[in-house]
Each structure stands twice: as C-alpha cells, then as structure tokens.
C-alpha positions as CSV (number, residue, x, y, z in Angstrom):
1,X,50.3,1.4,1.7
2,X,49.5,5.3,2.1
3,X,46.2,6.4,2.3
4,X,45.6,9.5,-0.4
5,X,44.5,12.4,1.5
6,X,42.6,15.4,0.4
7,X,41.8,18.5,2.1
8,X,43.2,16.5,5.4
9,X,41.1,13.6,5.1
10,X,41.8,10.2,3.9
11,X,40.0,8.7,1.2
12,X,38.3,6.1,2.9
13,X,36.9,8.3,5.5
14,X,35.3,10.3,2.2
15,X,34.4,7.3,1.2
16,X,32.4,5.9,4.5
17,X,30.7,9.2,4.4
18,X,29.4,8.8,0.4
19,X,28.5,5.2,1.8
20,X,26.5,6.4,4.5
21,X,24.8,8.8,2.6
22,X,23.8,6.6,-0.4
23,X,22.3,4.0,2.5
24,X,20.6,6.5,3.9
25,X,19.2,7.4,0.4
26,X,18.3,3.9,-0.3
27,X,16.4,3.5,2.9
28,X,14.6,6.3,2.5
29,X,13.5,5.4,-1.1
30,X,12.6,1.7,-0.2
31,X,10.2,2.9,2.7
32,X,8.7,5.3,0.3
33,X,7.7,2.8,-2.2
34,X,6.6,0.4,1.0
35,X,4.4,2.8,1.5
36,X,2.8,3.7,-1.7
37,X,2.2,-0.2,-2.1
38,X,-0.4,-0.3,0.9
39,X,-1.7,3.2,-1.2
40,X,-2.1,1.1,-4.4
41,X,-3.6,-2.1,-2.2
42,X,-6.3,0.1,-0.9
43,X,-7.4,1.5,-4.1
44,X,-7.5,-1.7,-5.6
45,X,-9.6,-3.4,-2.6
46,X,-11.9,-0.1,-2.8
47,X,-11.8,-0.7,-6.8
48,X,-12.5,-4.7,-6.6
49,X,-15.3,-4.5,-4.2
50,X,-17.1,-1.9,-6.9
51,X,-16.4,-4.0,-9.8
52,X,-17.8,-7.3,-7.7
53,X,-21.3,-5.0,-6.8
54,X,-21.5,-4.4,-10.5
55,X,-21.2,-7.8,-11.9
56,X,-17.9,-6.6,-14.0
57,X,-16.2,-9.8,-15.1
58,X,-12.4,-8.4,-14.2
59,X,-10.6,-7.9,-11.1
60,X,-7.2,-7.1,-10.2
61,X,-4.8,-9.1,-8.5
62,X,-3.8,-6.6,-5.7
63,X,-6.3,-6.0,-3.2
64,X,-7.0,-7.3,0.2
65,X,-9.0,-10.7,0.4
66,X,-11.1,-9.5,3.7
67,X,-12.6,-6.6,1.4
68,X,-13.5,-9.0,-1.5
69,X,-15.0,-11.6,1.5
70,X,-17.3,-8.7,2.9
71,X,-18.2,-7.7,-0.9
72,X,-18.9,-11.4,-2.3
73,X,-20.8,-11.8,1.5
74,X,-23.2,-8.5,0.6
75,X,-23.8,-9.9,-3.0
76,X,-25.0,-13.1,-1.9
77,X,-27.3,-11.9,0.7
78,X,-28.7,-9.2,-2.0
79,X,-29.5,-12.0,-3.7
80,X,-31.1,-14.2,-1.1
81,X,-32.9,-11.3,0.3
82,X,-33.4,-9.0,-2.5
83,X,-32.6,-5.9,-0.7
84,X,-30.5,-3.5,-3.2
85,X,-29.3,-1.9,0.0
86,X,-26.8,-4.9,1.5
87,X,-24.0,-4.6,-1.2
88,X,-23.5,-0.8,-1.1
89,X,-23.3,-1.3,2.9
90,X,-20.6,-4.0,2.2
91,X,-18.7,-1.8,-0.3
92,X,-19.0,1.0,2.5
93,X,-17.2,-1.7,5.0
94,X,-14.8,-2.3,2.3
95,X,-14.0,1.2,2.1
96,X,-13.7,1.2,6.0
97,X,-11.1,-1.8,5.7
98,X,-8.8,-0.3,2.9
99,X,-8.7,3.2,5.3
100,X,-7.0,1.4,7.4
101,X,-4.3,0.3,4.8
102,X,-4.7,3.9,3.5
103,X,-3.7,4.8,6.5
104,X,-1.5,2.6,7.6
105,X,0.7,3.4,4.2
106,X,0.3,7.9,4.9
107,X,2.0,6.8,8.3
108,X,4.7,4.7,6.5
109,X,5.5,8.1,3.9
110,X,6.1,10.1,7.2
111,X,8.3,7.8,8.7
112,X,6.2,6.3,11.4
C-alpha cells in the first residue's frame, strides 16, 4: 500500500510529528498541575494549622499530617502550660514545613 504524500512527506511521518508534539503537550500539562497540587497542599496545611489554633470545628482533607502533628502538639501544651505563645510558634513551624512544599511545587512549575 502507498503511503499519501504531501509536500514530499509521507503521512505517517506528519503524523509522528503531531504525535510528538501532542506528548510533549500532555507532559508539560501533567507536570504543571503536579505542581500546583503541592501549591494547594501547602495552603491547606498553612490553613488547617490556623483553623486547629482557633478551635474551628472544620478542616480540610488536603494538607500535610506533620503540620497538623506540630499544630495539635502546640495546642496541647498551651493548654498544659497556659502560655498563649506555644501555638502561634507551632503555626509559625507549620508555615516553615508547607515552604518547603511551596517550594518544592515553584521548582516543579519551572521544570526542575
């Protein structure tokens, strides 16, 4: 069977080319939303630990477990200890943690 040629190229060599640039595109797309999930996880971790300090009832599902350890930590020594100070220092090491992810995911968007 004859390939069908335009402009001097086959069709299948036009069509390893779309290919190719359609992966290309899809990889690019998938790292991009890898990335904005560890953007989202670090919000949410920065967002739980506040909501645990002030003795909100919710929490969301997507956050990091070490952040809502160090929070829950702080709150229980506040209370043992009653020294206001201890959970804003653990929401500042929450912070801390989720820059990591924060930055972790800016490195991912540029391709690192």
């Amino acid at each position: 069977m004859r390939a069908l040629t335009l402009k001097g190229d086959t069709m299948s060599e036009k069509d390893n080319l779309i290919q190719a640039t359609v992966t290309v595109y899809d990889t690019e797309r998938r790292r991009q939303i890898g990335a904005s999930t560890f953007t989202w996880i670090a919000g949410l971790s920065v967002l739980n630990s506040i909501l645990l300090v002030s003795g909100a009832r919710i929490n969301f599902l997507g956050g990091l477990g070490v952040t809502e350890f160090i929070t829950a930590v702080g709150v229980y020594a506040q209370e043992q200890t009653h020294m206001a100070s201890i959970p804003m220092i653990a929401v500042v090491l929450s912070v801390l943690v989720a820059a990591v992810f924060f930055f972790l995911g800016k490195m991912a968007r540029k391709g690192y």
